[in-house]
Backbone as CSV, one residue per row, in Angstrom:
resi,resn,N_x,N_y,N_z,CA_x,CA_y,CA_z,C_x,C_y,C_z
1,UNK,-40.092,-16.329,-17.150,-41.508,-16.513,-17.349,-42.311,-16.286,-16.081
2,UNK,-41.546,-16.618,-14.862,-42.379,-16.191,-13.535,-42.668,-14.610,-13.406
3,UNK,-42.336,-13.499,-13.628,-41.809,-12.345,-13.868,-42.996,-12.016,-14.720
4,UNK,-43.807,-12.851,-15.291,-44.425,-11.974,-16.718,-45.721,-11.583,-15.639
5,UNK,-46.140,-12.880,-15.393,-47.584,-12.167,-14.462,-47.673,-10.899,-13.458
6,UNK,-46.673,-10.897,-12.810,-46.342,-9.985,-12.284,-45.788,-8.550,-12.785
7,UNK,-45.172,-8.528,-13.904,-45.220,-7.177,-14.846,-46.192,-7.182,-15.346
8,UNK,-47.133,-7.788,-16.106,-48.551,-7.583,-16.124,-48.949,-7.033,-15.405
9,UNK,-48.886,-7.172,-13.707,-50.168,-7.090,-12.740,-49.465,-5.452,-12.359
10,UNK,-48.178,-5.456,-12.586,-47.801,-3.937,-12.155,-48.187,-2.752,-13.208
11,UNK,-48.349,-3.641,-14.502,-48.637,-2.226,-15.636,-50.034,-2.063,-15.333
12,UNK,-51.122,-3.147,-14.916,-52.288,-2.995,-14.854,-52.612,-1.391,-13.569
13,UNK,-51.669,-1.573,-12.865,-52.140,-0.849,-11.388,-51.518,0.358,-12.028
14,UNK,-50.372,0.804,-12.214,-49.803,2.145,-12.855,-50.575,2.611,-13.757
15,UNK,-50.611,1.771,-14.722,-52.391,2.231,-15.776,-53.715,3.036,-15.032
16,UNK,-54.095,2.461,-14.146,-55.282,2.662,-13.038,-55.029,3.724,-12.287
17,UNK,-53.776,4.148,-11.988,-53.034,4.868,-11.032,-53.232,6.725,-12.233
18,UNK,-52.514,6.295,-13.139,-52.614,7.392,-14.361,-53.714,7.970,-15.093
19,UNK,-54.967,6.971,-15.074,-56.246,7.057,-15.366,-57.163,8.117,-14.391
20,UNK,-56.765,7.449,-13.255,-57.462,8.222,-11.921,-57.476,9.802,-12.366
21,UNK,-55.773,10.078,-12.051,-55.400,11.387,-12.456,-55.778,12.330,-13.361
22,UNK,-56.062,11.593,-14.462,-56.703,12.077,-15.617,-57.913,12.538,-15.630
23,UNK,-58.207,11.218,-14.769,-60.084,11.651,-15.030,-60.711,12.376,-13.718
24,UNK,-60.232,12.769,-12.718,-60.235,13.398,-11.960,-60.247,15.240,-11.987
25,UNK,-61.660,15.700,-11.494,-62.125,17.091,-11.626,-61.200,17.912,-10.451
26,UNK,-60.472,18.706,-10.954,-60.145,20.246,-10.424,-60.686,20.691,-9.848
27,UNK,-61.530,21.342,-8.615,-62.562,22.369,-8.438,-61.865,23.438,-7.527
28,UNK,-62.181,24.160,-7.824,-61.766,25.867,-7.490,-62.504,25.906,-6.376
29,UNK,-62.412,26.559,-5.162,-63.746,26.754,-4.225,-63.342,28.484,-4.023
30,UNK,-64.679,29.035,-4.430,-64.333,30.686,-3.823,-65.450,31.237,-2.907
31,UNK,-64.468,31.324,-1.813,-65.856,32.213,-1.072,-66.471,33.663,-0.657
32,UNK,-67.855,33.511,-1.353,-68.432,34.906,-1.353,-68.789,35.220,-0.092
33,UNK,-69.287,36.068,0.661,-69.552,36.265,1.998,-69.545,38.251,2.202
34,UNK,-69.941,38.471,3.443,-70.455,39.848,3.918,-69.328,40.568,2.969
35,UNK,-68.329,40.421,3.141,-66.652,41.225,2.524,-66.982,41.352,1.278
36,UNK,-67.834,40.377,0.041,-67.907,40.580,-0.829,-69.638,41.344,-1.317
37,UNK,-70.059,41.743,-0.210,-71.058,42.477,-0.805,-72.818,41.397,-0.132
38,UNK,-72.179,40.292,-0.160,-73.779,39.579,0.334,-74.111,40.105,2.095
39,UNK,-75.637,40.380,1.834,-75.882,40.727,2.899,-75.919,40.080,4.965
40,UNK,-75.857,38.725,4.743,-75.275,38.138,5.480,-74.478,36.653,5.266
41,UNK,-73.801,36.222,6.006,-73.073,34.789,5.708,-74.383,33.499,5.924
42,UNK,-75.094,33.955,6.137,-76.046,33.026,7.018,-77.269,32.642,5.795
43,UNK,-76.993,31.815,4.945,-78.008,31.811,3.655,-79.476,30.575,4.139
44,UNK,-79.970,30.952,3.471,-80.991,29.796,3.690,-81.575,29.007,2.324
45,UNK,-81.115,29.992,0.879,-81.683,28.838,-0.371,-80.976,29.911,-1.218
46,UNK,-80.472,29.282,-2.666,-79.859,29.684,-3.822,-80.367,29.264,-5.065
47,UNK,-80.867,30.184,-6.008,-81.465,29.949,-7.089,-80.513,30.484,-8.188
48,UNK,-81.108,29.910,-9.168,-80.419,30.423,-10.455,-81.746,31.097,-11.078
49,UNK,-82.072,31.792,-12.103,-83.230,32.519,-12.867,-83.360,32.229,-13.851
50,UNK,-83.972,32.840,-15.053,-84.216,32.302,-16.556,-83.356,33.708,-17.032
51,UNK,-83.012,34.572,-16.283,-82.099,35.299,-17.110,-80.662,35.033,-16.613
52,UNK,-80.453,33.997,-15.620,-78.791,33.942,-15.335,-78.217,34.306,-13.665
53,UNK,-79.473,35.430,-13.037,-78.945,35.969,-12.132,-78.975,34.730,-10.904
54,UNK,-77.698,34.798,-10.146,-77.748,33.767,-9.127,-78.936,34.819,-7.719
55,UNK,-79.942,33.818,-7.263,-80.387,34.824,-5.947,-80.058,34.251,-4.411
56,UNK,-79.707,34.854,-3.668,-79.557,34.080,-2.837,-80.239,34.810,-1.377
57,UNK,-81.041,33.835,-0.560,-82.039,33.851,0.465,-80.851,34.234,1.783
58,UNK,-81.106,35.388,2.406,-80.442,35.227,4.108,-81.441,35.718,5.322
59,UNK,-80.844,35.856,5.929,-81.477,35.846,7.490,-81.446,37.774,7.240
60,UNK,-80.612,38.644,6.481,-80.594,40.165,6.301,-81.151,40.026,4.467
61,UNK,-81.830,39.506,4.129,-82.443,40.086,2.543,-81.904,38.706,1.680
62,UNK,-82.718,39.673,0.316,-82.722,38.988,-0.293,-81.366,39.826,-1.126
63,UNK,-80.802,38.868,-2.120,-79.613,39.113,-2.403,-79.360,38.392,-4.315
64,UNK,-79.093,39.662,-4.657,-78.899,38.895,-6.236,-77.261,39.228,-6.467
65,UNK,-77.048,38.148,-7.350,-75.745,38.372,-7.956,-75.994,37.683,-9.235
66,UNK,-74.462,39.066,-9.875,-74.547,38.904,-11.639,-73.272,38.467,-11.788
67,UNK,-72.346,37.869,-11.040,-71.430,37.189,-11.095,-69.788,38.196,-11.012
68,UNK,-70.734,39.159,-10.545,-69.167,40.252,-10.467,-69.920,40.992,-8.723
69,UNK,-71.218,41.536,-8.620,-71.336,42.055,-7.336,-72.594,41.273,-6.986
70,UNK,-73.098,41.927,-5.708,-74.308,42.077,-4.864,-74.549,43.128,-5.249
71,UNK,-76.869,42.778,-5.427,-77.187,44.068,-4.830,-78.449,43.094,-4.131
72,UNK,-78.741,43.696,-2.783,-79.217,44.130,-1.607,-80.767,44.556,-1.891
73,UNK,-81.758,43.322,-1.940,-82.904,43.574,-1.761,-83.861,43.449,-0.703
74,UNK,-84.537,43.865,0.227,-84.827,44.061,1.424,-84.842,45.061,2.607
75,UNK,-83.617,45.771,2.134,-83.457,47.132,3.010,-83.607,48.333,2.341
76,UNK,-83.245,49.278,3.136,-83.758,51.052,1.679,-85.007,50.569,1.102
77,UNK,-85.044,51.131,0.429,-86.250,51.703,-0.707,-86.751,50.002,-1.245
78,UNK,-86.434,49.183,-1.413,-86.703,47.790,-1.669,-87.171,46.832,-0.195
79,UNK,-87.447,47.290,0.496,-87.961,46.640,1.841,-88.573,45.827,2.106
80,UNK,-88.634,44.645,1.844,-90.226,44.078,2.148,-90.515,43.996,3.829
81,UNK,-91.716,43.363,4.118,-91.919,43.634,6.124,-90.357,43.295,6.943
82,UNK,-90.101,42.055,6.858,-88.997,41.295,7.166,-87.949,41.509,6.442
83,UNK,-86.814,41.167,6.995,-85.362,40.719,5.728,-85.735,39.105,6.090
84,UNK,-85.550,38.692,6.845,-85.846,37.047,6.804,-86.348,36.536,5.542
85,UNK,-85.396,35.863,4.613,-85.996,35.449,3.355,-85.613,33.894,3.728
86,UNK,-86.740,33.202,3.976,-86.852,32.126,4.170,-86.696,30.555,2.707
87,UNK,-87.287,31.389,1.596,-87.361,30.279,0.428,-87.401,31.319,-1.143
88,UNK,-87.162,30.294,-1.921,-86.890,31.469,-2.929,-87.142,30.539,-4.263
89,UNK,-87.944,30.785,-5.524,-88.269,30.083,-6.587,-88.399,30.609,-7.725
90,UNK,-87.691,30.252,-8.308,-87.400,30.783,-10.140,-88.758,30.330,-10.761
91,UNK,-89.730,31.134,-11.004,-90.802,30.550,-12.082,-90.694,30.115,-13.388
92,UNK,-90.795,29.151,-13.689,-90.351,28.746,-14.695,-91.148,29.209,-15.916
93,UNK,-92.499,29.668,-15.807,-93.515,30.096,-16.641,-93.614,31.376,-16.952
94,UNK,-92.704,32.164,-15.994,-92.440,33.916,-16.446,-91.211,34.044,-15.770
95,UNK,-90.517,35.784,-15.618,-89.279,36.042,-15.271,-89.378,36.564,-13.738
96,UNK,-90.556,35.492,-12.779,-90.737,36.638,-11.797,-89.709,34.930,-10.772
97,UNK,-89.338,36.166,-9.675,-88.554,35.278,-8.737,-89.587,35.525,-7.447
98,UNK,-90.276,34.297,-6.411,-90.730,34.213,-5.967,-90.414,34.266,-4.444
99,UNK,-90.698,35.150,-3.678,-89.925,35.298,-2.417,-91.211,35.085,-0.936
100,UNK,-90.534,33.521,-0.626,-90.953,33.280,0.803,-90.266,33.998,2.023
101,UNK,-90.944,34.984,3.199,-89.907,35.303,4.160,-91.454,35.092,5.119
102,UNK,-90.610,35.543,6.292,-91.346,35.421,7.451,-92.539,36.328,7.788
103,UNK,-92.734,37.168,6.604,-93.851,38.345,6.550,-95.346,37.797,5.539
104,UNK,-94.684,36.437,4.840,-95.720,36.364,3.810,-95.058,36.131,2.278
105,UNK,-95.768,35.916,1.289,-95.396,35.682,0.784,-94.916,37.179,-0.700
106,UNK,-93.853,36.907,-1.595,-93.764,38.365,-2.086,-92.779,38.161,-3.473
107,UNK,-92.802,38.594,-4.387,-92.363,38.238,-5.773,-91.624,39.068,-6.228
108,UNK,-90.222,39.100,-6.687,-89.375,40.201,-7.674,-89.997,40.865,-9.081
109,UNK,-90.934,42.324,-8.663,-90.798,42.524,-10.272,-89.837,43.195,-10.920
110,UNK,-89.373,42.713,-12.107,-88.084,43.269,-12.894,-88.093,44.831,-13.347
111,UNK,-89.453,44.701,-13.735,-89.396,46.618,-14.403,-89.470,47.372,-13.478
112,UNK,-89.559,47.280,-12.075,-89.501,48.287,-11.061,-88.796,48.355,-10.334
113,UNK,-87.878,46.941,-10.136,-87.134,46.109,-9.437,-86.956,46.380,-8.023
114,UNK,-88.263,46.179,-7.558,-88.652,46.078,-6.162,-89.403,43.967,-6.228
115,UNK,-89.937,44.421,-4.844,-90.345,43.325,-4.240,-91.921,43.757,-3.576
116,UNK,-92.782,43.011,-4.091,-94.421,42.931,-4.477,-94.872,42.080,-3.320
117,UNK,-95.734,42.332,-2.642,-96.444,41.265,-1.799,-97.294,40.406,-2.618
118,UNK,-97.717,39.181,-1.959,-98.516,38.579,-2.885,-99.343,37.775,-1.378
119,UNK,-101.354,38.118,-1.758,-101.363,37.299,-0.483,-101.917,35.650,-1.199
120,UNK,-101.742,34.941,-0.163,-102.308,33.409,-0.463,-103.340,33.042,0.507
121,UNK,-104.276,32.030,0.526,-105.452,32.070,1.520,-105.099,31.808,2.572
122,UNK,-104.249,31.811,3.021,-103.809,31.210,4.222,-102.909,32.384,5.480
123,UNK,-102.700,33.148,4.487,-102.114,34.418,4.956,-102.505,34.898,6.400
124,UNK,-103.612,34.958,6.085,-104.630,35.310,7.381,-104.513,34.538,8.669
125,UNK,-104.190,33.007,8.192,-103.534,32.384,9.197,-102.169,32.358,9.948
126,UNK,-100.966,32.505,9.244,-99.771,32.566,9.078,-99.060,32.922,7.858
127,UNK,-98.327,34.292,8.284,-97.787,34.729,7.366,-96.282,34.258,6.795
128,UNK,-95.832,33.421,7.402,-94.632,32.597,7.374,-94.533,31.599,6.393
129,UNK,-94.301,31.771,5.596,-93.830,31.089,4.352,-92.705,30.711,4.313
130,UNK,-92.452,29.571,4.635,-91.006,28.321,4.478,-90.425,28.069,3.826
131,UNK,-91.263,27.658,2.784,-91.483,26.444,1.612,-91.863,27.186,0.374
132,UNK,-90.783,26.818,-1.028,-91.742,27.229,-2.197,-90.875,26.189,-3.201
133,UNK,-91.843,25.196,-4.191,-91.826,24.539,-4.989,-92.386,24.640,-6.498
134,UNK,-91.875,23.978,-7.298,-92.751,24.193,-8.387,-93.241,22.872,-8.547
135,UNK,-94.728,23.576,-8.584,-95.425,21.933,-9.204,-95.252,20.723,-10.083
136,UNK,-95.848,19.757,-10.558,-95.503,19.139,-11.470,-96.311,19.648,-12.548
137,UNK,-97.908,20.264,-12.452,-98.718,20.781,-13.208,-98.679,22.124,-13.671
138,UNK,-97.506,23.285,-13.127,-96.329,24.191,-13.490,-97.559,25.502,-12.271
139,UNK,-97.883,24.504,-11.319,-98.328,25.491,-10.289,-96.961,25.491,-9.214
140,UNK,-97.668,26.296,-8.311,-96.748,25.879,-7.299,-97.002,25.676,-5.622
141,UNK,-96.602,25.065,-4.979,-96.457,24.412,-3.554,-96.288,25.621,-2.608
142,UNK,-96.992,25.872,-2.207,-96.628,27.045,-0.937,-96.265,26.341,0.514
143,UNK,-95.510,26.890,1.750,-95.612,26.044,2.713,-95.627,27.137,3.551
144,UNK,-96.348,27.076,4.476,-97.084,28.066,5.614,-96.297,27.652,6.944
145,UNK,-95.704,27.933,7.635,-95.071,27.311,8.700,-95.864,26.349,9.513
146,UNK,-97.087,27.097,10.038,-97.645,26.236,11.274,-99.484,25.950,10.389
147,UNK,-99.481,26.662,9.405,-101.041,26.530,8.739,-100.637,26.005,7.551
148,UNK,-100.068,24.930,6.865,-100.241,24.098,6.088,-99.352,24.501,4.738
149,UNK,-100.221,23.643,3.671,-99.191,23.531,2.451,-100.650,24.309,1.072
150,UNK,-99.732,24.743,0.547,-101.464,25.377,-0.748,-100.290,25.367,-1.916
151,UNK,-101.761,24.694,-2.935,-101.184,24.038,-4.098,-101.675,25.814,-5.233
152,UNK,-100.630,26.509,-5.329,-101.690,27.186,-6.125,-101.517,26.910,-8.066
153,UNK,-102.242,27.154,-8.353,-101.817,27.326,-9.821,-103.048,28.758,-10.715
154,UNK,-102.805,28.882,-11.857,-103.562,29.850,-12.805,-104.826,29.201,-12.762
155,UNK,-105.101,27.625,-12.182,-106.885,26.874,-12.419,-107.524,27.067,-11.115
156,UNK,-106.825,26.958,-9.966,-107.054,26.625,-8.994,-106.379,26.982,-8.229
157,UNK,-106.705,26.918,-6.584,-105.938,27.093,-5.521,-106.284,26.231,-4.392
158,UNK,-105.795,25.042,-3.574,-106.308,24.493,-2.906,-105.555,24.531,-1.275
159,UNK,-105.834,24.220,-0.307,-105.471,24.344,1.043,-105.045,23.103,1.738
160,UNK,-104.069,22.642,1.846,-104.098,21.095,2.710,-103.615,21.540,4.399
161,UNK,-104.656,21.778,4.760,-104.024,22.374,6.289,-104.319,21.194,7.689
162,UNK,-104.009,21.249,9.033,-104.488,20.992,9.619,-105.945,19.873,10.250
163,UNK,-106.442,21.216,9.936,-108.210,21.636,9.976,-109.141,20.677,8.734
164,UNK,-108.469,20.617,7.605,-108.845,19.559,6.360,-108.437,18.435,5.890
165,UNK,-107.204,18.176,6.624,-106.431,16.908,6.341,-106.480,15.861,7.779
166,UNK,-106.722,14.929,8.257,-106.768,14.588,9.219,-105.378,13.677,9.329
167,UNK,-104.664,14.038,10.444,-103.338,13.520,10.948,-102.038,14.803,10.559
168,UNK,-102.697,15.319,9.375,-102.004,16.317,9.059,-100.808,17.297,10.271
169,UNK,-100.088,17.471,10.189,-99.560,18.275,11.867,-98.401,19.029,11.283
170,UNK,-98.430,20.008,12.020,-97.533,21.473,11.415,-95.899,20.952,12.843
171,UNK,-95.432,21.727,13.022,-94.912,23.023,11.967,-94.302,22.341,10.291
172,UNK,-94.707,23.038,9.430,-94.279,22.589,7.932,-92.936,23.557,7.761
173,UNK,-92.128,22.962,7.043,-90.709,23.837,6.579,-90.947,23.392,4.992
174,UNK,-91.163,22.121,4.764,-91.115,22.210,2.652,-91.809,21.263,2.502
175,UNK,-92.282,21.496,0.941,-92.948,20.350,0.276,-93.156,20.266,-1.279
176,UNK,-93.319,19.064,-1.892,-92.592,18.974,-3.054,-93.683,17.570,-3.600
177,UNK,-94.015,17.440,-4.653,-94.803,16.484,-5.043,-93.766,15.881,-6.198
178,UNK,-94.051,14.651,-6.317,-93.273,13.596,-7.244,-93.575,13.124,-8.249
179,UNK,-94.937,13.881,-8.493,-95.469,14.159,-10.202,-95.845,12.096,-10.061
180,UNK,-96.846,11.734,-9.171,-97.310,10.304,-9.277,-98.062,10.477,-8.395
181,UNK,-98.445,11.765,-7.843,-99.711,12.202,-6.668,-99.264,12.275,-5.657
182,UNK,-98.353,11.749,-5.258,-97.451,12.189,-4.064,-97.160,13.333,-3.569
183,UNK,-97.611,13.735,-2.311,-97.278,14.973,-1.645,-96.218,15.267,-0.345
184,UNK,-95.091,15.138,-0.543,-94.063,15.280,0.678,-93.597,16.509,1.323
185,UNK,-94.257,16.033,2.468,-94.049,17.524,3.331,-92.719,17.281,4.321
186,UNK,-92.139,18.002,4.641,-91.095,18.330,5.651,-91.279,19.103,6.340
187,UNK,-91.112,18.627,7.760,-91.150,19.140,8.883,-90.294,19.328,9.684
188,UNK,-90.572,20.148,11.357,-89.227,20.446,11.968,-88.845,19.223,12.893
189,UNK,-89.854,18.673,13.067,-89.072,17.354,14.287,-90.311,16.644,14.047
190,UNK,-90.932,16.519,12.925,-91.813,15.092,12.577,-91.226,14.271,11.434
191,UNK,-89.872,14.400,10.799,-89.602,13.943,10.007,-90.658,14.167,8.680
């Protein structure tokens, strides 16, 4: 009878031991990189699209994959100013993919399948685009490196810079609202 608690307490742990195992995920890790076609190892943001295609942001272009290759948007005939693709955003309201780089801001169109400039008011100030979010109101968050954050949408377009916000202070890298009026910006060494 001394014996029972203790075979109890051993089936309990072997149970726990077998469970683990069970319920425990597999994961495969494969890595894509220059060898497989992406234009550099050095990424800076990864999207998925509304048609599937993974995109992915580097320091040499912008870069799509259909889950078998790369193709190479930014250089040749698809050029935009920069390869520096700094931020990158799946619109959720059409099929266009939204491309922040260090030239400004610039959008994937599909039927030509190039890359479109697009200017924002702020352009004029800094063409460096960091930051791209989607709104909570299905606009979206622009982030300007050193000239601020712009809310744009199809109603409106507004500017939170510097110059209009008081305490406000650059350099900006992202920003993202929390759908309760909240506006969170990220910065490079202001937290």
């Amino acid at each position: 009878m001394k014996n029972i608690p203790f075979i109890i307490t051993l089936f309990f742990i072997v149970s726990l031991s077998s469970f683990e195992k069970i319920s425990a995920q597999p994961y495969t890790i494969k890595r894509l990189g220059v060898e497989d076609g992406l234009s550099s190892n050095y990424t800076q943001k990864i999207i998925q699209d509304q048609k599937g295609y993974i995109w992915v942001a580097t320091s040499s272009g912008l870069n799509r994959f259909d889950g078998q290759k790369f193709i190479l948007y930014g250089q040749d005939s698809h050029r935009t100013e920069q390869n520096w693709i700094n931020s990158l955003l799946a619109d959720p309201t059409n099929d266009n993919v939204w491309v922040g780089t260090d030239q400004g801001l610039f959008y994937f169109d599909y039927p030509t399948g190039s890359m479109l400039p697009h200017a924002t008011p702020l352009s004029h100030l800094d063409k460096n685009v960091t930051g791209l979010a989607t709104a909570t109101d299905s606009g979206m968050w622009i982030t300007h490196y050193t000239a601020g954050v712009i809310h744009w949408s199809a109603q409106d377009t507004t500017c939170y810079t510097p110059q209009t916000v008081p305490g406000l202070e650059g350099p900006f890298h992202t920003a993202v609202d929390d759908g309760n009026g909240n506006l969170y910006i990220g910065h490079s060494d202001k937290g």
